[in-house]
MARVEX-750474 format. One record per residue (C-alpha): residue number from 1; x, y, z. Coordinates in nm, 4 decimals. Layout:
# residues N
NODE    n         x         y         z
NODE  NUM         X         Y         Z
...
This chain:
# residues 417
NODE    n         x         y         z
NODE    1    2.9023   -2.9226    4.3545
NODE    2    2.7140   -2.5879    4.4860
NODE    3    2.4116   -2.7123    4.2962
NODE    4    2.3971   -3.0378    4.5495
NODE    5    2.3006   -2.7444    4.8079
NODE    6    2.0177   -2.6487    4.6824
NODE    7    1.6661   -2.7890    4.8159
NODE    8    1.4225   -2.9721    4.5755
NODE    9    1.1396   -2.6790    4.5841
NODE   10    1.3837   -2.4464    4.4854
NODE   11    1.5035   -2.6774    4.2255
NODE   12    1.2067   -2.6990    4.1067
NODE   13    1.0627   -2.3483    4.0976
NODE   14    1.0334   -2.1517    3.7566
NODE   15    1.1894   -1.8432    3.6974
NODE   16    0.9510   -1.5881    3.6558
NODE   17    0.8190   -1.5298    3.3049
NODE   18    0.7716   -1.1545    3.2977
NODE   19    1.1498   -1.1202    3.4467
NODE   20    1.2989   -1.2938    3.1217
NODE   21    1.1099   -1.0947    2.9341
NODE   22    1.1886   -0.7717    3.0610
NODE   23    1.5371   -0.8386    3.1215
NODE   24    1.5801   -0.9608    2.7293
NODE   25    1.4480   -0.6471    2.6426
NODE   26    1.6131   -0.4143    2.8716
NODE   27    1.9040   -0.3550    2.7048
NODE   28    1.7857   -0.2701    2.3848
NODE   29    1.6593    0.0423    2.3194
NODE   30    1.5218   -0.0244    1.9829
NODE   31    1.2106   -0.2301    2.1790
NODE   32    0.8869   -0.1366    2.2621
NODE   33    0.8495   -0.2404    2.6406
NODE   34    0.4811   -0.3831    2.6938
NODE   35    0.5964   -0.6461    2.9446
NODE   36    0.6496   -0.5356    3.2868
NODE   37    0.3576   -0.3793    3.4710
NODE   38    0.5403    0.0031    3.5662
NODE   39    0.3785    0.3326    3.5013
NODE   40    0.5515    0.5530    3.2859
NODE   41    0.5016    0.8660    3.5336
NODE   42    0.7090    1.0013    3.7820
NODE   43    0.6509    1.0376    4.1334
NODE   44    0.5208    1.3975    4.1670
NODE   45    0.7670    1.6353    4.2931
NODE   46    0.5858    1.7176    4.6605
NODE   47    0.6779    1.3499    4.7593
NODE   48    1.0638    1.3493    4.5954
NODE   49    1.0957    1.6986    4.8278
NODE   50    0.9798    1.5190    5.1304
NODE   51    1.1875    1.1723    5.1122
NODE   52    1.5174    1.4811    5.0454
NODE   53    1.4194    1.6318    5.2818
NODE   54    1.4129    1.3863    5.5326
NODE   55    1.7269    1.1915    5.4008
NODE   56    1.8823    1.5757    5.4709
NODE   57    1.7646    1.5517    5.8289
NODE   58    1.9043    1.2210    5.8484
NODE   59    1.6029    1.0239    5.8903
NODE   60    1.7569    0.6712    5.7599
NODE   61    1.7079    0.4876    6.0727
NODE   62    1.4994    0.1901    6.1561
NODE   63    1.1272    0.2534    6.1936
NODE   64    0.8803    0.0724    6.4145
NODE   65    0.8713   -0.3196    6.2990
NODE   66    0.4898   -0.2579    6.1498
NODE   67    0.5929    0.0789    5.9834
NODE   68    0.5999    0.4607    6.1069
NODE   69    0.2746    0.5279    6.3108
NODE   70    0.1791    0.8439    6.0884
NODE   71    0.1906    0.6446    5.7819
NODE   72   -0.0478    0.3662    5.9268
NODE   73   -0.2713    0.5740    6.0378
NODE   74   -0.2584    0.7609    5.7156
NODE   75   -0.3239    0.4364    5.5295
NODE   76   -0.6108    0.3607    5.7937
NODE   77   -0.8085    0.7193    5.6953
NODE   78   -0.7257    0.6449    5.3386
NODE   79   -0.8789    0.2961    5.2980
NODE   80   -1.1795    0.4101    5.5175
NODE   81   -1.2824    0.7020    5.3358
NODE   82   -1.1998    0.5288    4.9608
NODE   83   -1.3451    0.1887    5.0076
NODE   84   -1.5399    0.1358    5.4117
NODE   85   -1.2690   -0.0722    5.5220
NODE   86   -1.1593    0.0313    5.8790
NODE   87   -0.8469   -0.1087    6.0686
NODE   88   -0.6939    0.0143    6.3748
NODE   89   -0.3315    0.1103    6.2441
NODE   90   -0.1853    0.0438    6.5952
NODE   91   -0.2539   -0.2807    6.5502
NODE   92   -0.4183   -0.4822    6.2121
NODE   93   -0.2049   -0.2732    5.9548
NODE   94    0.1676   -0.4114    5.8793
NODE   95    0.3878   -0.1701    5.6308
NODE   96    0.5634   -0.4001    5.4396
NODE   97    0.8769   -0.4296    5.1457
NODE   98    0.6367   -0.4200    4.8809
NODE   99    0.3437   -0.6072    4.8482
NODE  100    0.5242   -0.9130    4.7523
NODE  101    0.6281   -0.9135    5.1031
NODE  102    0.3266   -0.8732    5.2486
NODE  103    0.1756   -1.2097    5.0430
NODE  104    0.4877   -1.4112    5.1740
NODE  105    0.4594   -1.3362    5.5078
NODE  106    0.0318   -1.3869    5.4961
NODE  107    0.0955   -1.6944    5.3153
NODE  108    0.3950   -1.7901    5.5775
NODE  109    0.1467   -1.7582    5.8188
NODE  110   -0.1719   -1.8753    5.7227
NODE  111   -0.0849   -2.1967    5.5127
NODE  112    0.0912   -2.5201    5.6566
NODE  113    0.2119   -2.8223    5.4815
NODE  114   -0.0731   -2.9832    5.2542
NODE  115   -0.3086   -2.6989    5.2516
NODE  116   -0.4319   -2.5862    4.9189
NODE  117   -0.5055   -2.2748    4.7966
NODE  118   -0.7233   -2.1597    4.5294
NODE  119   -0.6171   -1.9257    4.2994
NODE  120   -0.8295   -1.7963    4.0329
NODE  121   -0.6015   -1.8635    3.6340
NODE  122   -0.5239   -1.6817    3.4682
NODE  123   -0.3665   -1.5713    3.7124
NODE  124   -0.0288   -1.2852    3.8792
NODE  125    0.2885   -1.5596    3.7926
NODE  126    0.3883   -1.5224    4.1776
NODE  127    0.1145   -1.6785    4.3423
NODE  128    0.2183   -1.9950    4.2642
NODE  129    0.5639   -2.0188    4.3149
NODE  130    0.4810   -1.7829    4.7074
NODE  131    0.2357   -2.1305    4.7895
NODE  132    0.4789   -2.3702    4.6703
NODE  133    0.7070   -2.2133    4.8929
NODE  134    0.4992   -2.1839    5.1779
NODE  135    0.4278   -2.5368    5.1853
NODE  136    0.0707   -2.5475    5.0259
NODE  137   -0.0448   -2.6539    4.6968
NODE  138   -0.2000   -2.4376    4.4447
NODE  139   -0.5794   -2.5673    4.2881
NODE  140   -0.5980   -2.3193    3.9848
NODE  141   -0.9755   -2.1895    3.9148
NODE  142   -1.0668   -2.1476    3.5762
NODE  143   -1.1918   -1.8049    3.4903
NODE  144   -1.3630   -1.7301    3.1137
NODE  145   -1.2877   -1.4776    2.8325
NODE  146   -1.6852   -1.4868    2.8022
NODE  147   -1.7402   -1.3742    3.1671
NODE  148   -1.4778   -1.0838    3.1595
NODE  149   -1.2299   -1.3194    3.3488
NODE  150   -1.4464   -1.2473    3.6614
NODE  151   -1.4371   -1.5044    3.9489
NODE  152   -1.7916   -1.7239    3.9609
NODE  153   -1.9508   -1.9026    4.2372
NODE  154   -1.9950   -2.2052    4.0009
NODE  155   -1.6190   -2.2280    3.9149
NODE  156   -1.5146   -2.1621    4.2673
NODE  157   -1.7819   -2.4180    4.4631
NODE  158   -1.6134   -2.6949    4.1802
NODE  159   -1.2891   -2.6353    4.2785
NODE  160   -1.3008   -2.6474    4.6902
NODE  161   -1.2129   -2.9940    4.8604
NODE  162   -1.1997   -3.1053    5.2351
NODE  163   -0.7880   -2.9427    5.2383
NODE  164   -0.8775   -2.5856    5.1145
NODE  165   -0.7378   -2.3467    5.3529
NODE  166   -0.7689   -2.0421    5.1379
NODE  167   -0.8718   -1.8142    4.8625
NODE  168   -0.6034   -1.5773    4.6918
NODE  169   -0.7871   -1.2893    4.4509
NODE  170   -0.6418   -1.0563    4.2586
NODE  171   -0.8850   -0.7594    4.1756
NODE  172   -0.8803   -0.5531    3.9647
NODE  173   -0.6947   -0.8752    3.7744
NODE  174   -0.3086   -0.8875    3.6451
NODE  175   -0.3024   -0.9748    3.3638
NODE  176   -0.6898   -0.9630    3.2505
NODE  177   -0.7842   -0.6099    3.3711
NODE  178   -1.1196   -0.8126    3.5658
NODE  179   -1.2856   -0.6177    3.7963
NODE  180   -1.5758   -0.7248    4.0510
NODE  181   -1.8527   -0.6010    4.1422
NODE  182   -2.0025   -0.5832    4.5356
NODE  183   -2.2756   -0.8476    4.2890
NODE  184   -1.9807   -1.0647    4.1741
NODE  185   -1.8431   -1.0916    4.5220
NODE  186   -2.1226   -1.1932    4.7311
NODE  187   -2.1801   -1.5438    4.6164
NODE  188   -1.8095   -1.5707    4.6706
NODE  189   -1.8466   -1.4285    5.0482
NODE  190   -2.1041   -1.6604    5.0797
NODE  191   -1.8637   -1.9721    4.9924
NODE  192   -1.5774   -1.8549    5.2191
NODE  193   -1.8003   -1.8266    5.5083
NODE  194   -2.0067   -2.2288    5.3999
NODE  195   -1.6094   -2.3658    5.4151
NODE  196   -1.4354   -2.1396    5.6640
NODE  197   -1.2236   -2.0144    5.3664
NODE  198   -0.8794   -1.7506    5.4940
NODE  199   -0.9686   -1.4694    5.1569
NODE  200   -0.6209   -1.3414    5.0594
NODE  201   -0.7014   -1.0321    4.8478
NODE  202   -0.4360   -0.8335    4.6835
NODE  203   -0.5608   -0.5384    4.5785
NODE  204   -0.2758   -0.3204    4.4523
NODE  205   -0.4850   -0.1829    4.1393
NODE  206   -0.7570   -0.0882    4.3511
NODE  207   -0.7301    0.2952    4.2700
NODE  208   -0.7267    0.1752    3.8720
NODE  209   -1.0543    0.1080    3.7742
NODE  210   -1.2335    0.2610    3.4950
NODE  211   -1.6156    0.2623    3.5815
NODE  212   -1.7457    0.1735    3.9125
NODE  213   -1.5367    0.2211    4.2142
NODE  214   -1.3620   -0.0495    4.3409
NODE  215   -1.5005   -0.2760    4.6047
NODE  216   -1.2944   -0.4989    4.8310
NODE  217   -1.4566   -0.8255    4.9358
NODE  218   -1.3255   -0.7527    5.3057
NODE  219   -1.6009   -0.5227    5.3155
NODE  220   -1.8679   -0.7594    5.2485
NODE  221   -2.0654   -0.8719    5.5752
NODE  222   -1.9000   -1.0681    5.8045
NODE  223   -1.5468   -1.0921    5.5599
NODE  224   -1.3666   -0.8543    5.7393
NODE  225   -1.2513   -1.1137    6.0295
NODE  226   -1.1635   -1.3975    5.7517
NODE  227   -0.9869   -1.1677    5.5088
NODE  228   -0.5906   -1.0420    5.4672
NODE  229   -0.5965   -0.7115    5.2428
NODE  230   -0.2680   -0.6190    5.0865
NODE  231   -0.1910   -0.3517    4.9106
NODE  232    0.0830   -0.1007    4.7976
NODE  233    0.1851    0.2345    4.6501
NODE  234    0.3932    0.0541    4.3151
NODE  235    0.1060    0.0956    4.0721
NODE  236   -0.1479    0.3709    4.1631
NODE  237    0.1172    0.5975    4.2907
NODE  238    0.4033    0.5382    4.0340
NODE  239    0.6563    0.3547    4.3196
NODE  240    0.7437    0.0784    4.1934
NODE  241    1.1158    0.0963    4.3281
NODE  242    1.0274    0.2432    4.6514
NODE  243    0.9113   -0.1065    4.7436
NODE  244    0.6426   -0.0062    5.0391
NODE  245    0.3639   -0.1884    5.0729
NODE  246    0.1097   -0.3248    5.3465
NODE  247   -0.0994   -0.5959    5.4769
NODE  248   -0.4637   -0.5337    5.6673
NODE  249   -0.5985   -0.8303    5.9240
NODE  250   -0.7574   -0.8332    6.2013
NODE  251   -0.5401   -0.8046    6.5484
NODE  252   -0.5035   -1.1891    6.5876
NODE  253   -0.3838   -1.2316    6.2630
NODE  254   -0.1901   -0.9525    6.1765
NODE  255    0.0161   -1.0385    6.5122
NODE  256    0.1222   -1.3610    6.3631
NODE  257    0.2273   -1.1581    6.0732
NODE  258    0.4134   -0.8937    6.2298
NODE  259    0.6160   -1.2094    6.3918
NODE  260    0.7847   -1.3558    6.0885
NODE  261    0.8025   -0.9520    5.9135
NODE  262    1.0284   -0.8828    6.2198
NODE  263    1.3009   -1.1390    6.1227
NODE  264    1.2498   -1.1395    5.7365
NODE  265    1.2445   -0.7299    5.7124
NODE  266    1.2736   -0.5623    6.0418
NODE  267    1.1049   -0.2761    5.8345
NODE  268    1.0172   -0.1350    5.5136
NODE  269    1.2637    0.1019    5.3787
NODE  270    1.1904    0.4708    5.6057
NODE  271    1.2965    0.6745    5.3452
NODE  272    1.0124    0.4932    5.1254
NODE  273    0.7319    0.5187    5.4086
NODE  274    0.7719    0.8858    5.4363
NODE  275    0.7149    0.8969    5.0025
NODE  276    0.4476    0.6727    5.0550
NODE  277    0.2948    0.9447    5.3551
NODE  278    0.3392    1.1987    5.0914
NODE  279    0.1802    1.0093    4.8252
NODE  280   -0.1150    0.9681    5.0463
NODE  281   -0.1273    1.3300    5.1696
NODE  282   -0.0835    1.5224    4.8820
NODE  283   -0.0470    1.2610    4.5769
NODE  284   -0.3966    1.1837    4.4980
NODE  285   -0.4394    1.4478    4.1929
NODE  286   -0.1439    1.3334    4.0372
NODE  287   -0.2975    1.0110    4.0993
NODE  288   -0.5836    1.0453    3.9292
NODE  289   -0.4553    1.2718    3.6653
NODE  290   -0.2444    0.9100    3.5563
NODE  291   -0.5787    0.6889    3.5709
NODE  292   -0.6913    0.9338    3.3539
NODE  293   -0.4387    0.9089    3.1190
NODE  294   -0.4178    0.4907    3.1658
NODE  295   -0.7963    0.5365    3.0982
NODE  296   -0.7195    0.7090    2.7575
NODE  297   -0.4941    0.4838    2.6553
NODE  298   -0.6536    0.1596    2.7203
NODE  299   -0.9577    0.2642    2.4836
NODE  300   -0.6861    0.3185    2.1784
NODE  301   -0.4739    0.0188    2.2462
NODE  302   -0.7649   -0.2188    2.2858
NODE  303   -0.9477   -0.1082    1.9838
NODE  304   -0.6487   -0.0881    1.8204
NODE  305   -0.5688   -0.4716    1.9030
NODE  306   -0.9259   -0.5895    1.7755
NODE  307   -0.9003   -0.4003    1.4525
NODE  308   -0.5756   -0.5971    1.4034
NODE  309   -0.7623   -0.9245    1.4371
NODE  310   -0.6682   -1.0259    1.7864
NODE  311   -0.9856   -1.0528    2.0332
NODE  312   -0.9632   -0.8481    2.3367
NODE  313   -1.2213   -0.7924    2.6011
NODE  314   -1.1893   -0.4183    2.6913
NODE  315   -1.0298   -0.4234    3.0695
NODE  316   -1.2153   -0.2450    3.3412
NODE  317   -0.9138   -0.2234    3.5972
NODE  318   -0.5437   -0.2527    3.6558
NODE  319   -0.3491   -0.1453    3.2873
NODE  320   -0.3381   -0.4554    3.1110
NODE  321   -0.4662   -0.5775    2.7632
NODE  322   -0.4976   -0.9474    2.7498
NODE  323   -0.5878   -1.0558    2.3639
NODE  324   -0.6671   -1.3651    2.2400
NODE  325   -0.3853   -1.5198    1.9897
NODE  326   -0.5025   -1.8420    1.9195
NODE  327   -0.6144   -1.7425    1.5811
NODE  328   -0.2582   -1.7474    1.4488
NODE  329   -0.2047   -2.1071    1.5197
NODE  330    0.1352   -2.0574    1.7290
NODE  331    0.1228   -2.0763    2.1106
NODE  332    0.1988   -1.7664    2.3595
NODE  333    0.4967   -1.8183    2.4244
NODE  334    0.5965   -1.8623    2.0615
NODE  335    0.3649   -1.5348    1.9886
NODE  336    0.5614   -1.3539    2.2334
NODE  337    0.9232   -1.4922    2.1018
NODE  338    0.8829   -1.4343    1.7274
NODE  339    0.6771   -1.0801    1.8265
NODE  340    1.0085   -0.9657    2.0575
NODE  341    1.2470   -1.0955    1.7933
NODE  342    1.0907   -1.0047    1.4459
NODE  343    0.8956   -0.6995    1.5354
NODE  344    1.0856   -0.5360    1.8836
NODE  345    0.7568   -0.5261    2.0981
NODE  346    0.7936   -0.6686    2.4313
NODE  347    0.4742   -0.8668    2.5632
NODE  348    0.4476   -1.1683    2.8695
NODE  349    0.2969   -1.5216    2.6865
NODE  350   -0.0273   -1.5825    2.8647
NODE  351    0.0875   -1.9510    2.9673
NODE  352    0.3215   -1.7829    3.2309
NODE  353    0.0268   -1.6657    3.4527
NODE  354   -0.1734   -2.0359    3.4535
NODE  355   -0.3379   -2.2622    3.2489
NODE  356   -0.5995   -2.0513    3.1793
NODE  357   -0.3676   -1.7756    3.0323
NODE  358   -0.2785   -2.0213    2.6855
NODE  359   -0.3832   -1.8432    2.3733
NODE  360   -0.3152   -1.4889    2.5331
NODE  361   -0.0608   -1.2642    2.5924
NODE  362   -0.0479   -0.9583    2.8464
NODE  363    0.0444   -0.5919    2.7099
NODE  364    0.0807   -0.3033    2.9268
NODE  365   -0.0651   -0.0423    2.8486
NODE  366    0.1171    0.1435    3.0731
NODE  367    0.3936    0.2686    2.7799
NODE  368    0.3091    0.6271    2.6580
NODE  369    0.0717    0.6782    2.3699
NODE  370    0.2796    0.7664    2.1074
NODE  371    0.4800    0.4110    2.2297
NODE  372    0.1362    0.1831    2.2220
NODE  373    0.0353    0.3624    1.8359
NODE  374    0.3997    0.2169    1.7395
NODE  375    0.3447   -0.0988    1.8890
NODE  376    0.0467   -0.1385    1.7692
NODE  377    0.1690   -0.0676    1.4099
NODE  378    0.4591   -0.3246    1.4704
NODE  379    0.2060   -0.5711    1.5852
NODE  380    0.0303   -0.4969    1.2472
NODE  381    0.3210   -0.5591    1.0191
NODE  382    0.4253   -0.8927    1.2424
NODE  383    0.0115   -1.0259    1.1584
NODE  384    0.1038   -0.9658    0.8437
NODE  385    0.3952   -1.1236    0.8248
NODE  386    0.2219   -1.4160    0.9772
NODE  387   -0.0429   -1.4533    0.7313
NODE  388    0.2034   -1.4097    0.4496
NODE  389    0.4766   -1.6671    0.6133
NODE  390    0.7195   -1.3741    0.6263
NODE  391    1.0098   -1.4403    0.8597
NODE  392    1.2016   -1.1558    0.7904
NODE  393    1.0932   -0.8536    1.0190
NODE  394    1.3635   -0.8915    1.2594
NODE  395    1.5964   -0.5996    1.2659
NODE  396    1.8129   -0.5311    0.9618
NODE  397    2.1562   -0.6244    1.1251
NODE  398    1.9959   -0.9566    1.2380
NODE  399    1.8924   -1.0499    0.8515
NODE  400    2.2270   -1.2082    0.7281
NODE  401    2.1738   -1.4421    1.0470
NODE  402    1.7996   -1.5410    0.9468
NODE  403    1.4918   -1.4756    1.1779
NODE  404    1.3123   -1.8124    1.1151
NODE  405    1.3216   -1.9607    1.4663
NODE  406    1.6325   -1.7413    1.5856
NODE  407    1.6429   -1.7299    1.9420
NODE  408    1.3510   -1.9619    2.0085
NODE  409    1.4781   -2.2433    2.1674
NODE  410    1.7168   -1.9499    2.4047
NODE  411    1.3852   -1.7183    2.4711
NODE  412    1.2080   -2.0634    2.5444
NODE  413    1.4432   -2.1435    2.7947
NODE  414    1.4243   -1.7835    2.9184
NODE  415    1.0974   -1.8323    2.9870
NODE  416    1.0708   -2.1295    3.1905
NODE  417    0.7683   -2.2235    3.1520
């Protein structure tokens, strides 16, 4: 009877993909976690004093609706010095529950019934489901193993009809590791500007790249005014739970924004905006002291996934490996299944984040090393298996039960998609 209730587009919407994975996995210990994108570092211990010692002074109120003043303007020095964006915190930056929030309440506000949205695929499996929900429809842009996953001109110009409204990027990429170049993006200015294109542009791996630094496309000539930057301190900074993030526009826009935040949020959690100040004022080491470490590790898992026969383009952002599985004949999602069941390692099927994401699957590389060198010899044994037409890798107490498609049909359903 309940079910009646419930509206067609939320009938209709998927579960996410990575969620089923991660929670299938979460209560077994005996699993190597390569699913869910979380850093495996904690928050450094200058920040955990400061939220105590606030919750001591009993600083749990409400905050302004846009976020505490110090910690906007802190985010304002921060994105000016690191990447030549500058926004007045009084009034274009919006601290928000997360990023997530931040892309529902841009998309809430930007995108009305019928508008489409381009979103370069493979693509982050919540862009999709946030349009759908927002009223738009989604027009997915296919990006190439070949070209490093990167955005293009050519695929982009294809894609763009008379009801495009917008342009949602996600650089560096989840779940390729893509990053762009100021090169790469100015074709793709150039495009917005020809169509009057809104640029959504989540850039929550920003501090994780692992050559150049990164470059937003808001700070491309004449982008600013036409592009919504949102951000967050889950990945760089280790707060995933926390759940602050934030949203840059300019004053008209951000307005808007700040309109439906008020009756969706109020405010970001305070006790999380005064980590997030920390993080910002004395965090960055222990920032960079993790890239440095996500840096290490990329170089042994990647290699370490091409010696093992499965193609992968060596990531230049975020912490993501994204190899090619099409050589074993199965699909992703029934790579990722039999991998989780017969060999304990956790991964996302690449069909979950788009059509262009068939044939792949996303690791994190965000586990510790000695983790990955396991995984990796798991993975090993499981290609093995494969070649051999093994079926029998799945944990000893599950052998009197059979592993030959155990579980698939359940972890398919999991999946749902």
């Amino acid at each position: 009877m309940s079910g009646d209730w419930i509206c067609q587009t939320v009938r209709d919407l998927p579960p996410s993909g990575i969620r089923a994975f991660f929670e299938t996995a979460a209560n077994n210990k005996r699993l190597i976690q390569l699913g869910v994108g979380e850093p495996d570092f904690r928050v450094p211990e200058s920040v955990r004093k400061a939220c105590i010692s606030a919750l001591n002074r009993g600083e749990t109120g409400y905050s302004s609706n846009a976020g505490l003043p110090e910690l906007r303007r802190e985010i304002a020095g921060y994105l000016s010095a690191g990447f030549g964006l500058r926004y007045d915190p009084g009034a274009e930056i919006i601290v928000t529950a997360g990023s997530s929030e931040a892309l529902d309440i841009t998309l809430r506000t930007v995108i009305s019934p019928g508008d489409e949205v381009l979103i370069p695929s493979p693509g982050y499996v919540a862009y999709a489901p946030m349009v759908t929900l927002s009223g738009g429809s989604v027009l997915p842009v296919e990006t190439k193993r070949e070209e490093g996953f990167k955005l293009t001109a050519e695929a982009l110009r294809r894609s763009i009809t008379p009801r495009t409204k917008a342009l949602m990027v996600n650089y560096p990429n989840n779940p390729t590791g893509a990053v762009m170049t100021r090169r790469d993006w100015e074709p793709i200015a150039e495009l917005a500007v020809r169509h009057n294109l809104i640029v959504i542009s989540d850039e929550v791996y920003a501090e994780l790249t692992y050559g150049d630094r990164h470059v937003s496309v808001a700070s491309l000539p004449g982008m600013k005014e036409r592009t919504i930057v949102i951000s967050g301190f889950s990945k760089a900074f280790a707060m995933t739970g926390w759940r602050v993030g934030y949203c840059c526009a300019s004053g008209e826009l951000a307005a808007a924004m700040l309109k439906i935040h008020q009756y969706i949020a109020m405010c970001a959690s305070v006790p999380g905006q005064i980590a997030a100040l920390e993080s910002l004022r004395s965090g960055l080491e222990s920032k960079d002291r993790m890239k440095a470490a996500f840096d290490a590790r990329r170089t042994l898992f990647v290699e370490g996934l091409n010696a093992l026969g499965l193609p992968c383009h060596m990531p230049d952002g975020a912490f993501y490996a994204f190899p090619s599985v099409a050589g074993t004949g199965l699909t992703s999602e029934q790579f990722a299944l039999r991998l989780l069941r017969e060999a304990g390692v956790a991964v996302v099927p690449g069909s979950v984040f788009g059509p262009g994401g068939e044939g792949h699957i996303r690791c994190s590389y965000a586990a510790s090393a000695e983790q990955l060198a396991e995984a990796l010899g798991r993975i090993g044994r499981f290609m093995e298996s494969l070649s051999a037409g093994d079926h029998t890798l799945c944990f000893p107490e599950e052998r009197t039960k059979g592993c030959e498609g155990e579980g698939t049909e359940a972890g398919a359903a999991a999946v749902g998609s």
